[in-house]
N, C-alpha and C positions, 0 to 999 in steps of 0.2 A: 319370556326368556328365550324360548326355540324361537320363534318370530327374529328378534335383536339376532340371535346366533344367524340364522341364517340369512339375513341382510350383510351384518359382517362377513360372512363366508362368501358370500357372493361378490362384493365388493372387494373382498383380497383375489378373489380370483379371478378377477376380470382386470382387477389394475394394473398384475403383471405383463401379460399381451397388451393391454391398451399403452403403458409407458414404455412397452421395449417397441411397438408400432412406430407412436409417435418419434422415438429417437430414431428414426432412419431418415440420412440425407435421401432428402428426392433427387439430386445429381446420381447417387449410385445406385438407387432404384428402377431409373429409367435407363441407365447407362448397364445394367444388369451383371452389377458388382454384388450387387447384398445377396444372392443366391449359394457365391460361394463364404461370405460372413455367416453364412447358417448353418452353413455345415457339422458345426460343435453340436453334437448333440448331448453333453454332459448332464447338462438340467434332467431332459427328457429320461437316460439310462436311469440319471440318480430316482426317479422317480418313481420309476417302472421296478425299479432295486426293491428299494420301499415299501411298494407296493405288494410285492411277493413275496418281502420278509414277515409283513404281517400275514399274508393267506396263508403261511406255511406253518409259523407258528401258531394258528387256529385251526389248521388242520392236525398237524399235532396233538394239539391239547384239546382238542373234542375228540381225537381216537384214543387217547388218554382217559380221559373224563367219561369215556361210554365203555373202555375195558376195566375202569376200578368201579364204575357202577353194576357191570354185569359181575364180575366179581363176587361184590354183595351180596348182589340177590340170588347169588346159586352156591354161594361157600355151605360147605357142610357147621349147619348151626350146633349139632350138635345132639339137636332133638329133630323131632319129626312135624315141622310144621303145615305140611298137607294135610284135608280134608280133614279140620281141626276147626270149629268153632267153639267160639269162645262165649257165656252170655254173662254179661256184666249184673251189677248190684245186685249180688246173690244173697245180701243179706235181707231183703225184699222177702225171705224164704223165711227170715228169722229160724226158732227150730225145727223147721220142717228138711231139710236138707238132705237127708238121709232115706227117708221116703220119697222125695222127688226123684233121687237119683234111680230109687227102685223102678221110680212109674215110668221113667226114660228109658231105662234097660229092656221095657219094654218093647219102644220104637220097632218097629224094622228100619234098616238101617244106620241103628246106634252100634258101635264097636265096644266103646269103653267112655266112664264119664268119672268126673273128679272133681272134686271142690276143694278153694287153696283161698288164701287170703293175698295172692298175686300170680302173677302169671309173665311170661317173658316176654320185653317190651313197655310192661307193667309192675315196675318194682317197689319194694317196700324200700322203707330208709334202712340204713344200717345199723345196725344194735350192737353193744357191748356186749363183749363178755369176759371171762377170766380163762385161763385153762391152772386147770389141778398141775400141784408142782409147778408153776411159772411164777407164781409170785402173784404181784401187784398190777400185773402187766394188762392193758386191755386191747380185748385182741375184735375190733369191727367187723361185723360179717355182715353179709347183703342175707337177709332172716324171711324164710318162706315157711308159713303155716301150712301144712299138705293134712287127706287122709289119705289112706290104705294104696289107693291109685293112681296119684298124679306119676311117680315116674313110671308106670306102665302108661299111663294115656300117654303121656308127652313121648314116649319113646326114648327116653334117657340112660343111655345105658350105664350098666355097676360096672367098675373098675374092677370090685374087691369088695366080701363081707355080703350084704343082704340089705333087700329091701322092708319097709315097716311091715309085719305078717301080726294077724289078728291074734291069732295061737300063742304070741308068744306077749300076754300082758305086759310087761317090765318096758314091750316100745314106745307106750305111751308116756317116755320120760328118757326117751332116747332120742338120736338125730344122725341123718344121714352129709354128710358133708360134699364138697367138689376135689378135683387134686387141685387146683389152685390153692386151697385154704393148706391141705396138706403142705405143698413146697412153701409157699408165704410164712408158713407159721412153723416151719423147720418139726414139724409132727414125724417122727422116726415110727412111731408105731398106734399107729392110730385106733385099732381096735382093741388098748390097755392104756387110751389116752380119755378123757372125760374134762367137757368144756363144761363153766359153772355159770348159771343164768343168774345172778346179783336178784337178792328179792331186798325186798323191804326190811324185813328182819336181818338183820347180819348173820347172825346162829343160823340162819335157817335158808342157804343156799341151796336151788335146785340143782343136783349132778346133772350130768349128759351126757352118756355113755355114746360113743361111735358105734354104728352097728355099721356100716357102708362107708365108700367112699365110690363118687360118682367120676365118670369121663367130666372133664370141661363144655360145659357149654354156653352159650350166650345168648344171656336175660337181657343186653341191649346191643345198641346200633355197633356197627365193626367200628366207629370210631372211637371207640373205649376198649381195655382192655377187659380182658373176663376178670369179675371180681371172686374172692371166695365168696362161696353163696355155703349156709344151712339150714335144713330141712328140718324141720320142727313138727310130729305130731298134734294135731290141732282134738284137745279130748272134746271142749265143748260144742254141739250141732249148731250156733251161731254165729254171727258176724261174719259169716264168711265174705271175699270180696266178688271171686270169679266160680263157674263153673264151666268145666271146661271137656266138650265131646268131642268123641272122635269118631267120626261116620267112616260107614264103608265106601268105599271110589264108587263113583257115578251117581252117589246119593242125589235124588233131586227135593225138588222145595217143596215137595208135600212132604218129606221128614223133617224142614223148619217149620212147616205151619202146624205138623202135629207138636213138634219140641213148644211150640210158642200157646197151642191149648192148655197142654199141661201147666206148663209156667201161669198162665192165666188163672188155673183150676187153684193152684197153691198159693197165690198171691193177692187173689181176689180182686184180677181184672189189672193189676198192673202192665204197663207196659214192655214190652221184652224188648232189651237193649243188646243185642248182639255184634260180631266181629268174627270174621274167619282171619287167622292168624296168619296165611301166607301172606291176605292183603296188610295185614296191620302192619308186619316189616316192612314192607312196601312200603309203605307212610313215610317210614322213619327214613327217608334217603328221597324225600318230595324235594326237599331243596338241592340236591343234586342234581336230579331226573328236570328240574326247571333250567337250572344252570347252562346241562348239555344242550339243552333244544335251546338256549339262546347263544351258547357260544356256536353251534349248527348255523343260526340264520345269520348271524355275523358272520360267518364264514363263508358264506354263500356271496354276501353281499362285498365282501371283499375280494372274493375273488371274480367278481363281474364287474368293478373299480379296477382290479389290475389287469383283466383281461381288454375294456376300451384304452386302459392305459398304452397297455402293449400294443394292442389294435394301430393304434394311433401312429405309434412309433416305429412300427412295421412300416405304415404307409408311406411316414414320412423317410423314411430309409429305401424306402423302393423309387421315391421319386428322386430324392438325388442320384441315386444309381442307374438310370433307367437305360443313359448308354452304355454304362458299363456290361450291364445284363446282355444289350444288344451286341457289345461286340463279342464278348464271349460266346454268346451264343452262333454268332459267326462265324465264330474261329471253332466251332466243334461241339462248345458245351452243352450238355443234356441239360434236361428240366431237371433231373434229380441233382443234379452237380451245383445249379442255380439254387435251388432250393436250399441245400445244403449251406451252401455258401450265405444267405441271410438267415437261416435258422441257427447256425453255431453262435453267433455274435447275440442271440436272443436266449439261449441255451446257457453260454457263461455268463447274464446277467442274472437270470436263475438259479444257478451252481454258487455266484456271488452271495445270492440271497438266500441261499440255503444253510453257506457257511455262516454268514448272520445268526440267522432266525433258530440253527442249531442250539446254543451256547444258552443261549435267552431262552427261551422253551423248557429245554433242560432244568435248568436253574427255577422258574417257575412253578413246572409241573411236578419238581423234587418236593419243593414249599409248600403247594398243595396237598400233596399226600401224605404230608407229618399230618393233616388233618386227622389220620386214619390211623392207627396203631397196627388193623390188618389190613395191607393193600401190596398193589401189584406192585413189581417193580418196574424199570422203565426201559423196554426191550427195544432192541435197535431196529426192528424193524418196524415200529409206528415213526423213527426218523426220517426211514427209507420211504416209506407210503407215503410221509408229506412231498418227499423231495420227487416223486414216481409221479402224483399226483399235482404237483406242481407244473413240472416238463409237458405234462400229457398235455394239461390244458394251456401251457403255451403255443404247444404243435398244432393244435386243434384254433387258436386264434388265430395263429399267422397262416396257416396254410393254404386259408381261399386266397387272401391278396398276395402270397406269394409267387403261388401255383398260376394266376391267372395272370402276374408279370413275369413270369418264367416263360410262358407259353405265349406269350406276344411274338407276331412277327417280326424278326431282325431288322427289318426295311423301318418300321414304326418307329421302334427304338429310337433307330440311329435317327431318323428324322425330328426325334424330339427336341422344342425349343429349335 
């Protein structure tokens, strides 16, 4: 198929010049009438237009596309996702869970360690539940198994109320909630409020008292909005899915190869399946971070199309003008004035194509970013940078053949043809 493609390509592109060739009378060819017949350069501008309305709209929408990427990866998530790793299949530990974390607190190195049956990134589905006084009503929360430590490891901080504490028995059938769930579920007063986990037996619903209510934060990609999440005391030392540490900065890899004995010593030689959580976010925005690096080399490649384009149409504009250059320059004119003078007419086909490539871009890069529920807005000056970025590298094409028909001597000119 690219073979076929580019035979037709070639073939449309050659048969324009070859049929506008061949339709010239040889009478006005040799009689040296067809010189001023060419003079129209409409084709040529419209192309060079074209040309620059795409480079700009891809410059745009990659300074676009790399400002809601960086975005991403530095918005305040909410939690602390530096020097955080994570190691998977923790129920490999089955009931050892609680002794392992002992043997870790060990490390040097280790800050704080936690085991949950998810982790952000890594979500559980959502679960039903009822809330006391609402009736019938079910109310879906995104349901995280924690113990005693996940929101100190994760760095999560309390709005309001208290996190799960050993001392106080009765937590182990309490839960800590997000405000998302609060505003969603019009909760007025959340710690005399108790959500009901549906058992099997009707008569025999588990309460769940609020003891907290957390900041927002976000368990996935900014392309979703934060969901209510809650926090579920986990009584039994199994199944858990993650455990999740938190090292001190600068930590190096002989505190993963000791975390990775341990894990070996409790598992009996399984394999340690790890993640550090800044890179795992990372992950989640791979087909963005691919996106940009190919709208970049399309961008590149179009604007080195419209820079032979203009090339081209510079030269051909300096050769019809060659006496004019010469008389003016005769009559007084500087090189900058010469200059001037062919670089404006190259300038408002730029300006032309900027007013294009604005409107379209726009429009586009708005319909892109409904992708995102959190993302930038669309600041006038990534418009300006296309249009600044555009000019620049017109100046910079036409300049050598301008500058070097500018600087011709007057006597040449005039004797041209």
């Amino acid at each position: 198929m690219l073979f076929l493609v580019s035979i037709i390509i070639g073939l449309l592109a050659g048969s324009y010049p070859a049929f506008y060739l061949s339709s010239f009378s040889p009478y006005a060819v040799l009689k040296g009438t067809l010189k001023n017949s060419m003079k129209n350069g409409r084709l040529r501008s419209v192309l060079v237009v074209l040309q620059f309305t795409i480079s700009i709209m891809l410059i745009i929408g990659s300074t676009i596309m790399f400002h809601q990427i960086s975005y991403m990866l530095n918005k305040d998530l909410g939690f602390n996702k530096e020097q955080l790793v994570v190691l998977q299949r923790a129920e490999a530990l089955g009931g050892k869970v609680e002794a392992f974390k002992e043997s870790i607190k060990r490390i040097p190195g280790v800050l704080k360690i936690s085991a949950s049956t998810a982790v952000p990134g890594h979500v559980n589905n959502n679960n039903g539940y009822l809330m006391e006084g609402k009736g019938s009503e079910t109310y879906l929360i995104q349901t995280t198994w924690v113990d005693y430590d996940y929101i100190d490891t994760y760095g999560i901080k309390l709005n309001s109320g208290r996190n799960f504490d050993q001392t106080h028995t009765t937590d182990e059938d309490a839960c800590i909630i997000n405000e998302r769930a609060v505003k969603q579920f019009s909760i007025t007063s959340p710690f005399t409020t108790r959500f009901i986990n549906p058992s099997e037996d009707p008569s025999k619903p588990t309460y769940l008292p609020i003891i907290g209510v957390v900041n927002d934060f976000h368990s996935e990609s900014l392309r979703s909005e934060i969901s209510p999440n809650i926090f579920k005391f986990k009584k039994k030392d199994n199944n858990w899915g993650y455990i999740s540490i938190r090292l001190s900065p600068g930590t190096s890899i002989n505190t993963i190869n000791e975390i990775e004995k341990v894990w070996k010593e409790y598992t009996a030689n399984d394999p340690l399946q790890y993640f550090f959580m800044d890179k795992d976010f990372e992950k989640l925005y791979k087909e963005e971070k691919q996106s940009a690096k190919l709208a970049v080399l399309f961008t590149f490649l179009a604007i080195f199309i419209a820079s032979l384009g203009l090339f081209g149409l510079t030269s051909f504009t300096i050769e019809q003008r060659t006496k004019e250059m010469g008389v003016r320059k005769a009559m007084g004119a500087k090189v900058s004035s010469l200059f001037f003078l062919i670089s404006k007419e190259i300038i408002m086909l730029v300006c032309i194509s900027t007013l294009i490539a604005w409107p379209i871009i726009y429009f586009v890069s708005k319909n892109w970013l409904q992708n995102y529920h959190y993302r930038i807005g669309l600041p006038l000056f990534d418009f300006l940078f296309g249009f600044i970025i555009a000019i620049a590298i017109a100046l910079i094409t036409i300049s050598y053949r301008t500058l070097k028909a500018a600087m011709v001597n007057p006597s040449e000119s005039l004797r041209y043809e």
